[in-house]
N, C-alpha and C positions, 0 to 999 in steps of 0.2 A: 226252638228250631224245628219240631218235629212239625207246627202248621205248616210251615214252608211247604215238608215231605209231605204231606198230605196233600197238600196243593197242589203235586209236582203230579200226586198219582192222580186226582182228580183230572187237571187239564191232558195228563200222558191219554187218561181211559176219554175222557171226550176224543179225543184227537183220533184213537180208534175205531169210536164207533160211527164219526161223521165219515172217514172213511170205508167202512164196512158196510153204512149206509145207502154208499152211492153204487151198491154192484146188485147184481142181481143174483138171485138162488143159484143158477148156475155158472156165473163167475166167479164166486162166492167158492164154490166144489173144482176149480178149473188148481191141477200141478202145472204152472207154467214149464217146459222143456228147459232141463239141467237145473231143477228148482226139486227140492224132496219135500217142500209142504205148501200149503195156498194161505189164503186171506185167512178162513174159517182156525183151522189147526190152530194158527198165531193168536186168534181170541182165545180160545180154551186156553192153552198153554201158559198166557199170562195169568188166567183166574187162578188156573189149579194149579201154579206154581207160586203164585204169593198164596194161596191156602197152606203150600207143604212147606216154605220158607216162614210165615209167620205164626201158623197154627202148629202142623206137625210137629217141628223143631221144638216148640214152646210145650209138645206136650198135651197139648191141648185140642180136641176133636176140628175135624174138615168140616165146614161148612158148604159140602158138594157130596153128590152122589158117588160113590167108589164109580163107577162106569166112565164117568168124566176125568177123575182121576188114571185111571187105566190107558183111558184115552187120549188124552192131552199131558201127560206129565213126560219128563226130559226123556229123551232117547224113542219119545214115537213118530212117529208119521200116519200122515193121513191115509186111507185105503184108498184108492183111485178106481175102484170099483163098487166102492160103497158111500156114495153119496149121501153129504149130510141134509137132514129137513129143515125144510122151513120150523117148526116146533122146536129142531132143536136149537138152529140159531136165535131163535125168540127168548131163549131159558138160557143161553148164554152171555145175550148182549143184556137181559134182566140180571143174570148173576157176575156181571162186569158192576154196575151199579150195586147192587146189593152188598158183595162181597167189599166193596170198597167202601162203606158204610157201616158194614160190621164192625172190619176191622178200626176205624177210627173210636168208633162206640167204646168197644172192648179197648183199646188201649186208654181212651180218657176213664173209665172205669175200672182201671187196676188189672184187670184181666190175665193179665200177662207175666208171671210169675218165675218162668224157669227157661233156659234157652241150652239147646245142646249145640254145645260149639259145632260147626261145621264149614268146609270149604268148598267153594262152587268152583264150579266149571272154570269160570273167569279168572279161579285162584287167589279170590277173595274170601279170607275167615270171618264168617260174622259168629260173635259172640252174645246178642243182646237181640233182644227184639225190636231196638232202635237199628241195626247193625242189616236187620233183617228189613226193616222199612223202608232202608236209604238203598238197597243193594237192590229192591225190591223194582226202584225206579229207576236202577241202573238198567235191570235185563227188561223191563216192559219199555222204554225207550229203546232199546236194540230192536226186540219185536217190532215197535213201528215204523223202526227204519226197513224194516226185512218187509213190511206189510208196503211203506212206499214203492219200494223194488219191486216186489210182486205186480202192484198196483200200473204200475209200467209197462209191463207185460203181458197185461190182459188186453 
């Protein structure tokens, strides 16, 4: 079952980044009106959230910079005065691919040992690092519905 979920994450992260592809640096940085985050936010936020849902959780060190974590992890928003770089969307749309390779790596190599029960937002208990994979492809699908909306509005 779990190629399936891997599959789901691969086409979900293609389907972002052909979208994130098509704007520019500063559409990219653009809070559409009555909107609290943009395009950009929405990447970070999926990486460093399947880092702290399948790494943290499990115990097991983030494959990101704490500054990204800080920055994109639940409950932030974007600065609207602080504009993100080209560099740094380069090392994000690289750590979309990346991160989503590790973690496949790592789970087909055992990796994955201990899970601390937790319930998200959505009100979903994942208990397993499977639990964390499938839930994983539930909220980066929400994100690219929020990135299509966004993407309307520019």
């Amino acid at each position: 079952m779990l190629d399936t979920d891997f599959r789901i994450l691969q086409i979900t992260r293609e389907n972002i980044q052909k979208l994130i592809s098509t704007f520019t640096l500063e559409q990219l940085n653009i809070i559409p009106p009555k909107m609290n985050n943009n395009l950009i936010w929405n990447l970070g936020h999926v990486i460093v959230t399947q880092q702290i849902l399948c790494y943290k959780l499990s115990g097991l060190p983030i494959h990101l910079d704490s500054t990204f974590i800080e920055k994109y992890k639940k409950g932030t928003r974007p600065n609207p005065d602080q504009a993100i770089s080209q560099k740094e969307i380069d090392l994000l749309l690289e750590s979309l691919q990346s991160t989503q390779d590790q973690l496949k790596s790592d789970y087909a190599n055992g990796v994955f040992q201990s899970y601390e029960t937790y319930t998200t937002s959505y009100n979903m208990t994942l208990t397993s690092i499977e639990d964390a994979i499938r839930f994983n492809n539930v909220h980066e699908a929400m994100h690219l519905g929020t990135c299509l909306a966004l993407k309307n509005l520019l």
